[in-house]
Backbone as ProteinMPNN parsed JSONL, in Angstrom:
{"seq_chain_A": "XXXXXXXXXXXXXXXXXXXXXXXXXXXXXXXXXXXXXXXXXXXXXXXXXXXXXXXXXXXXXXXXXXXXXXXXXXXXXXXXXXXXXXXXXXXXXXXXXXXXXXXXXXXXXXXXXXXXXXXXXXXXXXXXXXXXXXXXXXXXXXXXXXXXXXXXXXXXXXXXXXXXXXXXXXXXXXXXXX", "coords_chain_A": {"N_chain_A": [[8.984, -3.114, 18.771], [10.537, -3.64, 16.051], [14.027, -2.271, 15.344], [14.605, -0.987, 12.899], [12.148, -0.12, 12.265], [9.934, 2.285, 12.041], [7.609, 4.431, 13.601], [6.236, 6.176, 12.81], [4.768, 7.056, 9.569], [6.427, 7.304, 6.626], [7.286, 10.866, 5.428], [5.535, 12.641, 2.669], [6.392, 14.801, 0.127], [5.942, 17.601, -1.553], [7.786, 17.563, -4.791], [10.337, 20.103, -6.414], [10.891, 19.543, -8.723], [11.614, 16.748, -11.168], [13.492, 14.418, -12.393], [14.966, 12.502, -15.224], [17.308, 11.162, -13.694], [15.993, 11.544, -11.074], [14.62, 9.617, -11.524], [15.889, 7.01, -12.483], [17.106, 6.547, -9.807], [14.986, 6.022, -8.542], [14.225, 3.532, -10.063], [16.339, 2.281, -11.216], [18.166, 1.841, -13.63], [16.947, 0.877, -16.045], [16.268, 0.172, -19.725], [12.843, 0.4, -20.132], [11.701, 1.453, -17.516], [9.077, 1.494, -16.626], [7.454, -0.842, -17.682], [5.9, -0.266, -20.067], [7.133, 0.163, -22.506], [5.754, -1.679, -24.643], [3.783, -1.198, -25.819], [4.339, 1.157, -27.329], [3.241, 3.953, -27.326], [3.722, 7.65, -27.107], [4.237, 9.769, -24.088], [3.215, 11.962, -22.113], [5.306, 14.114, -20.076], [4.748, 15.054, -16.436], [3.507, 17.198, -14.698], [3.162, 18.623, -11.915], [4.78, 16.948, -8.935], [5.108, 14.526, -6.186], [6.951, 13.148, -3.756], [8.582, 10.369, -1.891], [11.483, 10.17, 0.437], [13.638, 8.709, 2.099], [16.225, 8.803, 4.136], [17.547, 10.253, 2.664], [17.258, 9.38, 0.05], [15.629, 8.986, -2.935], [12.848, 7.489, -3.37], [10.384, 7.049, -3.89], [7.59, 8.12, -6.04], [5.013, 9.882, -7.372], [3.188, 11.644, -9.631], [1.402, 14.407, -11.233], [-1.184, 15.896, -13.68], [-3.029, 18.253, -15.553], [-5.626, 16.998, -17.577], [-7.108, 17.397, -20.664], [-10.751, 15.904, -21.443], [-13.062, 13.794, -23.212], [-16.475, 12.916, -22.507], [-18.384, 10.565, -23.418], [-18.799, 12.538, -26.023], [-19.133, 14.906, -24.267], [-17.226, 17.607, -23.51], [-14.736, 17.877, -20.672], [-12.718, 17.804, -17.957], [-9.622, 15.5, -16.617], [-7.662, 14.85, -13.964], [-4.781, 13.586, -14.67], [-2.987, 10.783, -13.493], [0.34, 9.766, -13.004], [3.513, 8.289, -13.894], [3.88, 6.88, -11.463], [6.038, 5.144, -8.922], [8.212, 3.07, -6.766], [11.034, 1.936, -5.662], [12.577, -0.725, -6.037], [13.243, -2.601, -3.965], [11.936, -1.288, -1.312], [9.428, -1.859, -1.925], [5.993, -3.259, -1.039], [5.899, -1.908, 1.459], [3.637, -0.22, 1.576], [4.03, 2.555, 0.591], [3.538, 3.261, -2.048], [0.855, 3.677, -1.257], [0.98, 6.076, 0.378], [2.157, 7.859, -1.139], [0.302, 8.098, -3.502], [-1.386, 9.245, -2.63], [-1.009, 11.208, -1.244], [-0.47, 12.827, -3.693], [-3.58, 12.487, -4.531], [-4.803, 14.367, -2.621], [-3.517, 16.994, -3.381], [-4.685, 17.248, -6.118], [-7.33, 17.159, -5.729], [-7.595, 20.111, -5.092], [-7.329, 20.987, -8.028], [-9.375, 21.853, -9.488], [-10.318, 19.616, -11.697], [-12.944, 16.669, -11.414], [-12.684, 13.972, -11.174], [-9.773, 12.039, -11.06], [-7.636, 10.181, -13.179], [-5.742, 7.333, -14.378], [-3.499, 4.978, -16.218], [-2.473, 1.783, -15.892], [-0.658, -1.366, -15.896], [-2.128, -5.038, -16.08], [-1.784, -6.289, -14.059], [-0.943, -4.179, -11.917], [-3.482, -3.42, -11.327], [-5.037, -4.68, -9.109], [-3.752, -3.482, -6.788], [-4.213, -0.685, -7.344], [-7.269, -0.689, -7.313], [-7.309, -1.192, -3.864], [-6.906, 0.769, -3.143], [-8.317, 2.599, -3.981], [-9.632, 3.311, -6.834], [-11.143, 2.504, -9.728], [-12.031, 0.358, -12.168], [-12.338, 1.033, -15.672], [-14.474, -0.322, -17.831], [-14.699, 0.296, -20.297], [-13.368, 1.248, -23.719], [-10.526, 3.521, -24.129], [-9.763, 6.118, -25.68], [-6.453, 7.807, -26.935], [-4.521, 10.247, -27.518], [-2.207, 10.728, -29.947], [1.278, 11.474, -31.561], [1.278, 13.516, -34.406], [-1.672, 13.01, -35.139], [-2.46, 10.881, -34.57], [-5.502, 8.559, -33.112], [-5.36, 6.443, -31.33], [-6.723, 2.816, -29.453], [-5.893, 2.997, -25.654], [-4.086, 0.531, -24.946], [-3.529, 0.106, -21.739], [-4.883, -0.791, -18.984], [-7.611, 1.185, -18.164], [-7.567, 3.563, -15.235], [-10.156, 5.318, -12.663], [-10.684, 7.817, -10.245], [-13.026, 9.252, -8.161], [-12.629, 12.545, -7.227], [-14.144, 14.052, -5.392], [-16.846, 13.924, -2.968], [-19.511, 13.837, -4.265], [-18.93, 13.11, -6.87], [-19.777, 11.245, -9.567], [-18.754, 9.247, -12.372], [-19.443, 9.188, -15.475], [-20.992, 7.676, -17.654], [-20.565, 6.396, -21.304], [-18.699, 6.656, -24.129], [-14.66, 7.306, -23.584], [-12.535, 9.872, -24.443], [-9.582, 10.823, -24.161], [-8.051, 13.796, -24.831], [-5.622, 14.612, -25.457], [-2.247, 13.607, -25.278], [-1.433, 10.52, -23.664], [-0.76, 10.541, -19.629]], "CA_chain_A": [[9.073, -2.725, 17.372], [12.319, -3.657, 15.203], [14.514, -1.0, 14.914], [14.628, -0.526, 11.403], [10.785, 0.305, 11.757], [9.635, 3.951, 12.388], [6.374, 4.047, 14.379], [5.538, 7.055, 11.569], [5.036, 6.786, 8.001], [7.771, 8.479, 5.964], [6.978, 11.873, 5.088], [5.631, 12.781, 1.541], [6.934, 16.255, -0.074], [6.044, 18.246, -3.093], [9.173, 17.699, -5.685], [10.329, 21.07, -7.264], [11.471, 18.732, -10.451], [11.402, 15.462, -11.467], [14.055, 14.452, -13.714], [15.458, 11.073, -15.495], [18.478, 11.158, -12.806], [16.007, 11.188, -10.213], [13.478, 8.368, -11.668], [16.736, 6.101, -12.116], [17.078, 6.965, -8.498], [14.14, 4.816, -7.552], [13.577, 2.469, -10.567], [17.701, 2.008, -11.844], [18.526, 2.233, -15.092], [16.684, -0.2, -17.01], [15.712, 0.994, -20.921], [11.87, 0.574, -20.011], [11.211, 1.275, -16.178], [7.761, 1.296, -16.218], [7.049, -1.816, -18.365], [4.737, -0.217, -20.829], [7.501, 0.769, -23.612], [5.528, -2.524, -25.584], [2.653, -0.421, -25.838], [4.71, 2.258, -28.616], [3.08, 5.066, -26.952], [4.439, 8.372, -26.852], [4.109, 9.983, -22.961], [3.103, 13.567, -21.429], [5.29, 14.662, -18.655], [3.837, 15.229, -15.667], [3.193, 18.764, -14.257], [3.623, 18.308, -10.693], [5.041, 15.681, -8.562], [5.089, 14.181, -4.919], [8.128, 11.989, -3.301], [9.351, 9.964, -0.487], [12.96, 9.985, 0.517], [13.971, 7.931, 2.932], [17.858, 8.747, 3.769], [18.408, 11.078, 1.575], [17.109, 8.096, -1.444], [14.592, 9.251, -3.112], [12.338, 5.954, -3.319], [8.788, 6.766, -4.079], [6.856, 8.987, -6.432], [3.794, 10.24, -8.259], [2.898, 12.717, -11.258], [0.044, 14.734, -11.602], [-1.347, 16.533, -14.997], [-4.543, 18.377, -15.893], [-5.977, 17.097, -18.891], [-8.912, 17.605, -21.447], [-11.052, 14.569, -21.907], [-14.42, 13.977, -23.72], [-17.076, 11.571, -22.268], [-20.05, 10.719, -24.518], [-19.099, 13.827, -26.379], [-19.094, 16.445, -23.969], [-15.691, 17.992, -22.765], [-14.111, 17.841, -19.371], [-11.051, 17.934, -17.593], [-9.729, 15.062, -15.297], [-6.307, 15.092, -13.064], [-4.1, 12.397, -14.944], [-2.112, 10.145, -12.69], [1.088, 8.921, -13.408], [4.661, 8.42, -13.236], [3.909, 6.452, -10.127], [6.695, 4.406, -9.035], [8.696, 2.698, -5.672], [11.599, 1.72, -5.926], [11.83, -2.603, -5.887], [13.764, -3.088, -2.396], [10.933, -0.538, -0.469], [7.733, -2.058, -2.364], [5.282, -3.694, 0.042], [5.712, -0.939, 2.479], [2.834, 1.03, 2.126], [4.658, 3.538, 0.141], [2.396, 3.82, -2.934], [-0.436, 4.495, -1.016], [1.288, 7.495, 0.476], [2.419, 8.987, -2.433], [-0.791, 8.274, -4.362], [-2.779, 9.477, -1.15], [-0.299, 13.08, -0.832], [-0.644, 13.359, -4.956], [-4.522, 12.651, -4.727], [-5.213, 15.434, -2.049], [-3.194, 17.896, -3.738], [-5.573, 16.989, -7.476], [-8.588, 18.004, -5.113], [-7.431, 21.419, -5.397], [-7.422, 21.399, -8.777], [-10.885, 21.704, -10.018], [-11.292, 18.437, -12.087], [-13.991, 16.069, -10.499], [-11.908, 12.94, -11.087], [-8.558, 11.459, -11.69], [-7.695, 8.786, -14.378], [-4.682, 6.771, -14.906], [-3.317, 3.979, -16.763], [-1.844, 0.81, -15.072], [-0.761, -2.427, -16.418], [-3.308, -5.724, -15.756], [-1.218, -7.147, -12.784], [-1.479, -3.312, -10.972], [-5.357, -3.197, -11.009], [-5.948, -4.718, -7.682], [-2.912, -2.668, -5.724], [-5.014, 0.828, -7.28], [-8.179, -0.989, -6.702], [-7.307, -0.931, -2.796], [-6.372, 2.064, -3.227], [-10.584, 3.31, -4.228], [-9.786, 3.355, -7.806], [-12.228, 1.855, -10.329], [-11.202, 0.246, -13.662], [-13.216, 1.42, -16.612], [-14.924, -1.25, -18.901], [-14.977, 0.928, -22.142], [-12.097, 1.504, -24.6], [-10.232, 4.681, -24.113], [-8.753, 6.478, -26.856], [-5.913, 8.605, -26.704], [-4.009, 10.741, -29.236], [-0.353, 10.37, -29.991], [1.364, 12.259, -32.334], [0.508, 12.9, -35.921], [-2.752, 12.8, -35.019], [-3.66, 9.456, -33.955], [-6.241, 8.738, -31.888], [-5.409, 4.726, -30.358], [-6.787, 3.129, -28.065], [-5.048, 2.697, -24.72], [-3.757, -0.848, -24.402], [-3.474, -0.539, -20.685], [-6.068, -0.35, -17.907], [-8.012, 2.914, -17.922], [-8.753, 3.478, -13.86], [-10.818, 6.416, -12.404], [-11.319, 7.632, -9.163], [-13.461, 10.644, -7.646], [-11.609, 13.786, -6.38], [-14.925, 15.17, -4.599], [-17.668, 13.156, -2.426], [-20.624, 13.856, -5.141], [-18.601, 13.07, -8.4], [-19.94, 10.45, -10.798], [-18.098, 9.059, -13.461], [-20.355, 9.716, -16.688], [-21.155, 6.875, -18.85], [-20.188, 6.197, -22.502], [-17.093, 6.252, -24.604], [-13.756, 8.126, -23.553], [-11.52, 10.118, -25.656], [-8.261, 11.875, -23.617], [-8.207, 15.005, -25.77], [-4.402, 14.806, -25.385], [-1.526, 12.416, -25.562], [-1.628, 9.946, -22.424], [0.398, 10.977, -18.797]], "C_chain_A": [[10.519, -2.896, 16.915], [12.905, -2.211, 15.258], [14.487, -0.309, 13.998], [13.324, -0.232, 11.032], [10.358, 1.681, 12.322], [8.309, 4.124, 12.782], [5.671, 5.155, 13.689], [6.04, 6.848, 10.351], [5.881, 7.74, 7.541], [6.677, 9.679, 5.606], [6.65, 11.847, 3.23], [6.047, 14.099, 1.153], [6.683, 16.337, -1.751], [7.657, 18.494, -3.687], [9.095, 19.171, -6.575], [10.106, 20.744, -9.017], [11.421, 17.52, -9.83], [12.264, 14.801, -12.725], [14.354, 13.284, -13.904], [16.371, 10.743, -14.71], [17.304, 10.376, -11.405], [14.443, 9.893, -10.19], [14.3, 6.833, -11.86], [17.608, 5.943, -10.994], [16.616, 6.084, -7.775], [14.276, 3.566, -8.48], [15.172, 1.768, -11.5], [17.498, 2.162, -12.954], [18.112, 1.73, -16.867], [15.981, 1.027, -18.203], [13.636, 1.452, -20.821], [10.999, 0.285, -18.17], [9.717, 1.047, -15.495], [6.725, 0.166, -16.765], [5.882, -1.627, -19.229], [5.737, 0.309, -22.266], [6.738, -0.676, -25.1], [4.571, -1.851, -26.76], [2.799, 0.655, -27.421], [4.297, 3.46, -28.199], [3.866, 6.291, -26.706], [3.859, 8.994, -25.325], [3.861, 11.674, -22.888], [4.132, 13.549, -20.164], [4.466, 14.849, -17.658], [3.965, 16.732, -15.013], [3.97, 18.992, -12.411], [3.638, 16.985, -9.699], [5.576, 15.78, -7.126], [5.992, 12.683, -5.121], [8.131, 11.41, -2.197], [10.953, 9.896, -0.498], [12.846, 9.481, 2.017], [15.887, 7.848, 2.903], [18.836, 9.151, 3.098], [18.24, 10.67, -0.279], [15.713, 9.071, -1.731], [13.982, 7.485, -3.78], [10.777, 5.972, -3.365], [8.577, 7.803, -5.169], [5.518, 8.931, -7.532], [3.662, 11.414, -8.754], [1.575, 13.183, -10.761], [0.299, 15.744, -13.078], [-2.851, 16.725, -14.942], [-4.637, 18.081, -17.23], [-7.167, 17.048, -19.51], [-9.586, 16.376, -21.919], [-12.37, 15.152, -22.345], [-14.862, 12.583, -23.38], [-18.229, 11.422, -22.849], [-19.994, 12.066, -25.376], [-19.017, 15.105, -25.831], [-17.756, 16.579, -22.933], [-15.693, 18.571, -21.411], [-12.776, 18.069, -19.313], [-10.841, 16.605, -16.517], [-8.212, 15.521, -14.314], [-5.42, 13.547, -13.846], [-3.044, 11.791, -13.954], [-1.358, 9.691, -12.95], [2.645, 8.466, -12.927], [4.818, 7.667, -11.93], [5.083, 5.324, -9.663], [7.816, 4.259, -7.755], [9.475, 1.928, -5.943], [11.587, -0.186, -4.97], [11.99, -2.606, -4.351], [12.988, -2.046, -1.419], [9.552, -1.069, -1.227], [7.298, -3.074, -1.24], [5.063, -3.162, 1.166], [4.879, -0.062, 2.861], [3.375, 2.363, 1.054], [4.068, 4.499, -1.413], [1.452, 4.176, -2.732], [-0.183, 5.893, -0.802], [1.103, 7.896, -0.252], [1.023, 9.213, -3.719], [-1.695, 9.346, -3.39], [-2.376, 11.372, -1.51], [-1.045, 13.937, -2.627], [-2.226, 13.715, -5.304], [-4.899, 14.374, -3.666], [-4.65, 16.957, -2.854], [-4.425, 17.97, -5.682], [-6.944, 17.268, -6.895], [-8.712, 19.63, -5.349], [-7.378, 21.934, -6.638], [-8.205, 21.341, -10.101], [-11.601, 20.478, -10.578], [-12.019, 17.442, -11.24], [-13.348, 14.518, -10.539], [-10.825, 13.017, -11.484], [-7.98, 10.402, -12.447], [-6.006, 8.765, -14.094], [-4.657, 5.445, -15.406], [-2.424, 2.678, -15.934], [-1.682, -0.344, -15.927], [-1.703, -3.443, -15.739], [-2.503, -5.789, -14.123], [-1.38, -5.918, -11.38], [-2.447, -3.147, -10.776], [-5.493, -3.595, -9.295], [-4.322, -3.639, -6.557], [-3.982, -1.313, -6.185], [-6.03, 0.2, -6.733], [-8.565, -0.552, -4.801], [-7.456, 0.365, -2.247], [-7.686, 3.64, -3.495], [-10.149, 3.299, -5.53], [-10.495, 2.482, -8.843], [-11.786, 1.478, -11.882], [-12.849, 0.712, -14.604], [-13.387, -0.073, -17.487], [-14.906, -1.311, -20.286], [-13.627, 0.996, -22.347], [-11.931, 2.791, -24.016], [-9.644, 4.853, -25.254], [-7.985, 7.607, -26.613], [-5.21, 9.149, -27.967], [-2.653, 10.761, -28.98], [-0.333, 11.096, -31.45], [1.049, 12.248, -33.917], [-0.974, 13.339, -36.141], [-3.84, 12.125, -34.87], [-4.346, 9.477, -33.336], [-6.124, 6.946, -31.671], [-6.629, 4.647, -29.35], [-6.409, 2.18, -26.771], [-5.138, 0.91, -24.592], [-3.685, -1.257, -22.909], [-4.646, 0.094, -20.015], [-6.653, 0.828, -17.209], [-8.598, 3.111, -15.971], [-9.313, 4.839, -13.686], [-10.963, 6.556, -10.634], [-11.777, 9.075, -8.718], [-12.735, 11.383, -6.937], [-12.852, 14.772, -5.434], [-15.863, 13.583, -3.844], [-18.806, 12.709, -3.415], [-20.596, 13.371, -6.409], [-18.816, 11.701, -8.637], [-19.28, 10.457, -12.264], [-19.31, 8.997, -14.596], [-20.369, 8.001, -17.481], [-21.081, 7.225, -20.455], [-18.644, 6.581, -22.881], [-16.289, 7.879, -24.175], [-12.904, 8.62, -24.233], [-10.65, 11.181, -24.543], [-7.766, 12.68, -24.501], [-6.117, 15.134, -25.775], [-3.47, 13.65, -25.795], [-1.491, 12.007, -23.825], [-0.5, 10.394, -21.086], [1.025, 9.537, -18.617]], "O_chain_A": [[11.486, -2.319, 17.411], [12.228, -1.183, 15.213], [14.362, 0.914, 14.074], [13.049, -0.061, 9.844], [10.787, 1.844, 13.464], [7.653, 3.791, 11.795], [4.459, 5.198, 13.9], [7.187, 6.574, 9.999], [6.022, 8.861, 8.03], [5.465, 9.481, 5.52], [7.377, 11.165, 2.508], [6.077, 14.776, 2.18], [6.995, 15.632, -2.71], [8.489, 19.29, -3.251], [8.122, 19.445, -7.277], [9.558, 21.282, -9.979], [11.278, 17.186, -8.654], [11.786, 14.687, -13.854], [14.153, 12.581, -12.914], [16.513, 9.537, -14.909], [17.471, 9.278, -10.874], [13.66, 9.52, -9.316], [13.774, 5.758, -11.571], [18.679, 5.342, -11.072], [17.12, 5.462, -6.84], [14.441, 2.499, -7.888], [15.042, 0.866, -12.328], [16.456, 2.722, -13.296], [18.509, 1.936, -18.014], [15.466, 2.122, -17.979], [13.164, 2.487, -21.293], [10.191, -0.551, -17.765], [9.346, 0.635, -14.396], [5.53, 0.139, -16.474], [4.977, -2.46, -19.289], [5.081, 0.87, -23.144], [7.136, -0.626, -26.264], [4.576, -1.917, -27.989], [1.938, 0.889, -28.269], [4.997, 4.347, -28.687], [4.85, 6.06, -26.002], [2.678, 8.651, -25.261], [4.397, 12.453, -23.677], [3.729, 12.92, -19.186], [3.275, 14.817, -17.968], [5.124, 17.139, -15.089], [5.057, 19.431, -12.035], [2.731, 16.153, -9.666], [6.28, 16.716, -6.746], [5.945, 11.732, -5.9], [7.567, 12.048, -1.308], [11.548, 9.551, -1.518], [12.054, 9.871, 2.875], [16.626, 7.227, 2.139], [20.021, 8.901, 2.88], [18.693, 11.18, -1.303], [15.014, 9.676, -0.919], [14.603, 6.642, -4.428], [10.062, 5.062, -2.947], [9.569, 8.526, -5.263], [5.227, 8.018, -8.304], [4.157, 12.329, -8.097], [0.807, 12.537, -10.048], [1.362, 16.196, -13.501], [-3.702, 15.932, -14.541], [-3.952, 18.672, -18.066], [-8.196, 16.682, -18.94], [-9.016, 15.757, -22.818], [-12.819, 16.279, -22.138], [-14.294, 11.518, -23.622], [-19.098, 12.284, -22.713], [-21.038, 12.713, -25.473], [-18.882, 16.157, -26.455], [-17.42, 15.906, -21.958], [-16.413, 19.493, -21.028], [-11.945, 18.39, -20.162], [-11.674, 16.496, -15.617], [-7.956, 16.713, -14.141], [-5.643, 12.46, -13.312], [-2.147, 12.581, -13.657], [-1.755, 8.634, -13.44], [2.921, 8.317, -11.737], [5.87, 7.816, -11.308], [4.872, 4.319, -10.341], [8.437, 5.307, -7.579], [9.023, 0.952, -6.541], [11.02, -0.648, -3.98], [11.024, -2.612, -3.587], [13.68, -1.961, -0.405], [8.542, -0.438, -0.915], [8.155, -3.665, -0.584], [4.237, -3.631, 1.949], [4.929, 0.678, 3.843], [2.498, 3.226, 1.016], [4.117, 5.685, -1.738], [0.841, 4.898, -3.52], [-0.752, 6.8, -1.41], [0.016, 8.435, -0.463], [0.852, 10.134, -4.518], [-2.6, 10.093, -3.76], [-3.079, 12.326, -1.843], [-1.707, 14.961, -2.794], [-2.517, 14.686, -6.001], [-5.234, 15.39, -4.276], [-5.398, 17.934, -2.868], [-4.721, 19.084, -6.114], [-7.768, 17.658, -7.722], [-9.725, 20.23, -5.709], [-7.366, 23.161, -6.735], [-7.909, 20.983, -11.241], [-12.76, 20.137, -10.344], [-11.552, 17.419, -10.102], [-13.764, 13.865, -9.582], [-10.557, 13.927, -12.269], [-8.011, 9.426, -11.698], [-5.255, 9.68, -13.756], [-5.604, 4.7, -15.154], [-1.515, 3.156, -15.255], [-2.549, -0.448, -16.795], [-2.244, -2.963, -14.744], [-2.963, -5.154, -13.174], [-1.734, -6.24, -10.246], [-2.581, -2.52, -9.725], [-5.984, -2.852, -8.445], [-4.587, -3.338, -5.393], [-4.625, -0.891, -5.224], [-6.021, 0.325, -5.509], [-9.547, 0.073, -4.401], [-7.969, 0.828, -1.229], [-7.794, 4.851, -3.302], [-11.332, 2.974, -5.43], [-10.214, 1.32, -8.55], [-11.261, 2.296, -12.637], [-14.02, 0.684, -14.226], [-12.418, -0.797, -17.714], [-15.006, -2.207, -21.124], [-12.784, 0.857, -21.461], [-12.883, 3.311, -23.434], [-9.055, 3.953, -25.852], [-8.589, 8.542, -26.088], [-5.268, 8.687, -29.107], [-2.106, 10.807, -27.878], [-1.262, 11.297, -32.232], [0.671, 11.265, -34.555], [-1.379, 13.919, -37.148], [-5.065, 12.244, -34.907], [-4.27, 10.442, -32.576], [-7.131, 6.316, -31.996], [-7.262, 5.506, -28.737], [-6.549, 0.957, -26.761], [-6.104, 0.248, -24.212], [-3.733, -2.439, -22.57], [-5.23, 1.134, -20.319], [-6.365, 1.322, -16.119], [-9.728, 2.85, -15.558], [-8.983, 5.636, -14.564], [-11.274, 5.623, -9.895], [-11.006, 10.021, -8.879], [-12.151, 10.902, -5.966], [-12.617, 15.867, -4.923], [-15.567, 12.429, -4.153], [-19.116, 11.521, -3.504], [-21.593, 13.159, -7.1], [-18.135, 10.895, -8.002], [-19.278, 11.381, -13.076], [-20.324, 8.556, -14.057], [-19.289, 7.45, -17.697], [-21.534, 8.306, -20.832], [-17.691, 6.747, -22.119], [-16.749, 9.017, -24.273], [-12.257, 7.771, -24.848], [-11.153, 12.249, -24.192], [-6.819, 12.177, -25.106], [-5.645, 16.125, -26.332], [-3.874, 12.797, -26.586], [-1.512, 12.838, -22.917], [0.652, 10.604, -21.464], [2.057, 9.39, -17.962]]}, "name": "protein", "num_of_chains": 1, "seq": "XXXXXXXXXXXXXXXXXXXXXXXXXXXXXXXXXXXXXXXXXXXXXXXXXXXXXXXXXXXXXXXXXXXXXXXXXXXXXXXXXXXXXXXXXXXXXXXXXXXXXXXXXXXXXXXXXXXXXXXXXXXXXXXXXXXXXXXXXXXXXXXXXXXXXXXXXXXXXXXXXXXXXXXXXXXXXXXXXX"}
């Protein structure tokens, strides 16, 4: 085994905080790190959040958020996913699965029956691998004012229990998007 390889996967760890210091940490300093500022969307924070550090770097992470959705009309809750992000010189490592993997187990615990997030086209098949399922329908989300859009990027879904079915017909994220 190379040296520079660790015969265990880095550790993941619940982040107390999550701040702009430590998201230009992993993703530098650019004005739109996550390549969706085209979009105009305004953003939710995320509630709680899971890291990797490697060296003291912090170099991985993922968001979670409970939020209120409506499917065909009748109101839910799912676990919004977001914030996800590995810094360039550690991508291909495995490192998003972790942190999606640590963030999904901890969104088990917190009652909703799935988890949704948004991805641009080119991330679909990395979540895909990942068990996540793209949605076919429009989503609509609300942004301030009182808009209701709807989401320009790729709505995915994936079950947080063994039994959970995603519902058929149209989505509305009762909130503004994570």
């Amino acid at each position: 085994m190379p040296a520079n390889r660790s015969p265990h996967p880095p550790a993941v760890v619940r982040l107390a905080a999550y701040t702009k210091t430590d998201l230009e940490e992993i993703l530098g300093t650019g004005d739109d790190p996550f390549g969706v500022a085209s979009t105009g969307l305004t953003w939710l924070p995320k509630q709680d959040h899971f890291g990797i550090r490697l060296e003291g770097r912090l170099v991985a992470h993922a968001g979670l958020l409970r939020l209120p959705v409506a499917i065909s009309g009748a109101r839910t809750e799912v676990v919004g996913v977001g914030g996800v992000a590995v810094a360039p010189d550690m991508q291909g490592k495995g490192l998003a699965r972790l942190v999606v993997t640590a963030a999904l187990e901890h969104a088990r615990t917190m009652g909703p029956e799935h988890a949704l997030l948004f991805c641009r086209p080119p991330l679909v098949p990395l979540y895909q691998r990942l068990g996540w399922h793209p949605l076919n329908e429009d989503v609509r989300v609300e942004q301030p004012e009182g808009r209701r859009v709807i989401m320009p990027l790729r709505t995915m879904v994936t079950p947080l229990r063994d039994d959970a079915r995603w519902p058929a017909g149209p989505v509305q994220l009762l909130s503004l998007p994570m």
